[in-house]
C-alpha positions in Angstrom: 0.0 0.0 0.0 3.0 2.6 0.4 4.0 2.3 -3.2 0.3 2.7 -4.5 0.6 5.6 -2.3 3.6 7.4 -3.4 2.6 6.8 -7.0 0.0 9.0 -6.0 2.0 11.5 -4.3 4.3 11.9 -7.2 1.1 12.0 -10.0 -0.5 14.7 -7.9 2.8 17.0 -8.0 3.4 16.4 -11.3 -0.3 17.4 -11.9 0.0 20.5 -10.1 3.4 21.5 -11.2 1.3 21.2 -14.8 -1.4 22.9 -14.5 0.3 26.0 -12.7 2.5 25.9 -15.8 -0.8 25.9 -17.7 -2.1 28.9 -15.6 1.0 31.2 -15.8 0.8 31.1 -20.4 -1.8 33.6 -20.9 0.0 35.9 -18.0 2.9 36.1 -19.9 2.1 35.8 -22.9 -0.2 39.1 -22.5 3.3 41.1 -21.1 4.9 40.7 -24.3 5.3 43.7 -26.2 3.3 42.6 -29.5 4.2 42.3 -32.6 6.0 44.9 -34.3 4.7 44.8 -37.6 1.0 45.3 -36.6 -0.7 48.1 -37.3 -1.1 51.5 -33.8 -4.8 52.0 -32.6 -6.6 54.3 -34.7 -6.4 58.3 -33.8 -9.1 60.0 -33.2 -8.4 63.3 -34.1 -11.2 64.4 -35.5 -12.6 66.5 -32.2 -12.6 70.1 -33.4 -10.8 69.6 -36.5 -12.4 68.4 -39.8 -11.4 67.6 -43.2 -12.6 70.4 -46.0 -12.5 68.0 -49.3 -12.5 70.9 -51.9 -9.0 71.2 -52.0 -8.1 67.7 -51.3 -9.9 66.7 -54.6 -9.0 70.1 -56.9 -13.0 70.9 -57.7 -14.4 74.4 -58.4 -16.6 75.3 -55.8 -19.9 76.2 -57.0 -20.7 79.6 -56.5 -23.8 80.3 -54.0 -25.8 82.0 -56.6 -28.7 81.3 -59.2 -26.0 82.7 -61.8 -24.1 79.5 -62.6 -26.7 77.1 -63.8 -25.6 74.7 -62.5 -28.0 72.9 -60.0 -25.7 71.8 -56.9 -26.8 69.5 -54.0 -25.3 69.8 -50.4 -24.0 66.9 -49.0 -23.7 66.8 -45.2 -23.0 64.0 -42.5 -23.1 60.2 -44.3 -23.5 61.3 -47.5 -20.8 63.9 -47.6 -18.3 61.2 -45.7 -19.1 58.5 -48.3 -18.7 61.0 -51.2 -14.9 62.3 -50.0 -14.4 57.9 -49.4 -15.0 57.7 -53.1 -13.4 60.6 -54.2 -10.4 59.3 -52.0 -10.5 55.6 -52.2 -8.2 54.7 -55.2 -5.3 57.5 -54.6 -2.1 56.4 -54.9 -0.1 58.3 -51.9 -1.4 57.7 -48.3 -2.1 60.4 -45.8 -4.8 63.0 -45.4 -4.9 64.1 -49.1 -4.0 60.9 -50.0 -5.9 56.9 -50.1 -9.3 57.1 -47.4 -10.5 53.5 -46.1 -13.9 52.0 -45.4 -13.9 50.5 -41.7 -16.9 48.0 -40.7 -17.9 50.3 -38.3 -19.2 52.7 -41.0 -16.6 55.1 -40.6 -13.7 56.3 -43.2 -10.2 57.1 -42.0 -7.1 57.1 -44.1 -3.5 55.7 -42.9 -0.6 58.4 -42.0 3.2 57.3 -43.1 3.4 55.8 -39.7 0.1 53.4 -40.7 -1.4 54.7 -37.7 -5.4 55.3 -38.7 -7.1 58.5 -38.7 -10.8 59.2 -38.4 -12.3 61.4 -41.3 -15.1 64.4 -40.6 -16.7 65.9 -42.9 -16.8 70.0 -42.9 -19.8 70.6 -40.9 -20.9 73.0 -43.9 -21.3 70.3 -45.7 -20.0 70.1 -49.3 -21.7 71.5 -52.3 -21.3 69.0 -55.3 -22.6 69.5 -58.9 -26.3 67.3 -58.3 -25.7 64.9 -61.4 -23.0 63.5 -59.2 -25.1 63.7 -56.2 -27.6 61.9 -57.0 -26.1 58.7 -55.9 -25.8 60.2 -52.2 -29.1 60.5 -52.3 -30.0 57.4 -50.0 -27.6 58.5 -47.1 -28.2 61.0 -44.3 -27.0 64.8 -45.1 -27.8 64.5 -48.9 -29.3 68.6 -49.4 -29.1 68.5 -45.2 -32.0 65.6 -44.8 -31.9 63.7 -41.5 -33.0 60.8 -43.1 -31.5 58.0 -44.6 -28.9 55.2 -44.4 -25.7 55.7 -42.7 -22.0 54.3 -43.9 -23.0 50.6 -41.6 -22.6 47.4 -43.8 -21.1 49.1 -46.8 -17.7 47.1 -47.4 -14.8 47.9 -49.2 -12.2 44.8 -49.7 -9.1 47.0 -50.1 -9.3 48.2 -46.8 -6.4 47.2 -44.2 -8.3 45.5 -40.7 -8.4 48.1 -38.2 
């Protein structure tokens, strides 16, 4: 009976030695310092700043009077921020002038040259585009200041790095 017993004694040690070996992984393992190629949390630095996109994408603004002719629609809020994504989404530098993403959280930032992510605003004036191109705004929130609408949620875009 003493050797059944020490078998015991030594299968309960090792057990324990185990299982506190087991225990003390995800502690370390969470004091690492990450991996270096991964992308910095996303900046929000959009709190009293925002992004005017007239002079990001090089268009006339249209004057405020009936002398033009041109009919222009103001795009405000959802639809303004999904009309500077498009205008933004194939450019070939990165930065604030430069390539704007599509997160899943219905929200566009672009990447700064130290890949750190940036939330985009749109100019709280809203942005006044020619209406044949606005038109297709006209679903989202903020097309000719309308509170109505879709917002940016569920639209994807496959180029865009995970955030």
């Amino acid at each position: 009976m003493n050797t059944v017993y020490k078998e015991r004694k030594i299968v309960s040690r090792l057990l324990a030695v185990l299982l506190s070996a087991l225990l003390t992984v995800p502690l370390l393992s969470s004091c690492g310092g990450g991996s270096k190629t991964a992308a910095p949390p996303p900046v929000d630095d959009t709190v009293g700043r925002t992004v005017s996109d007239r002079n990001a994408t090089n268009q006339p603004e249209a004057k405020k009077g009936l002398g033009t002719g041109q009919k222009v629609a103001l795009l405000a809020g959802a639809a303004a921020l999904y009309y500077m994504y498009n205008q933004h989404k194939n450019a070939p530098k990165e930065g604030a002038q430069g390539k704007y993403y599509l997160s899943k959280n219905g929200r566009v930032y672009y990447r700064d040259a130290e890949n750190r992510a940036h939330w985009v605003t749109p100019p709280s004036e809203g942005i006044r585009v020619p209406e044949s191109e606005a038109q297709q705004y006209r679903q989202f929130q903020g097309y000719n200041r309308s509170s109505t609408g879709r917002d940016l949620t569920g639209i994807t875009s496959s180029a865009a790095p995970a955030l």
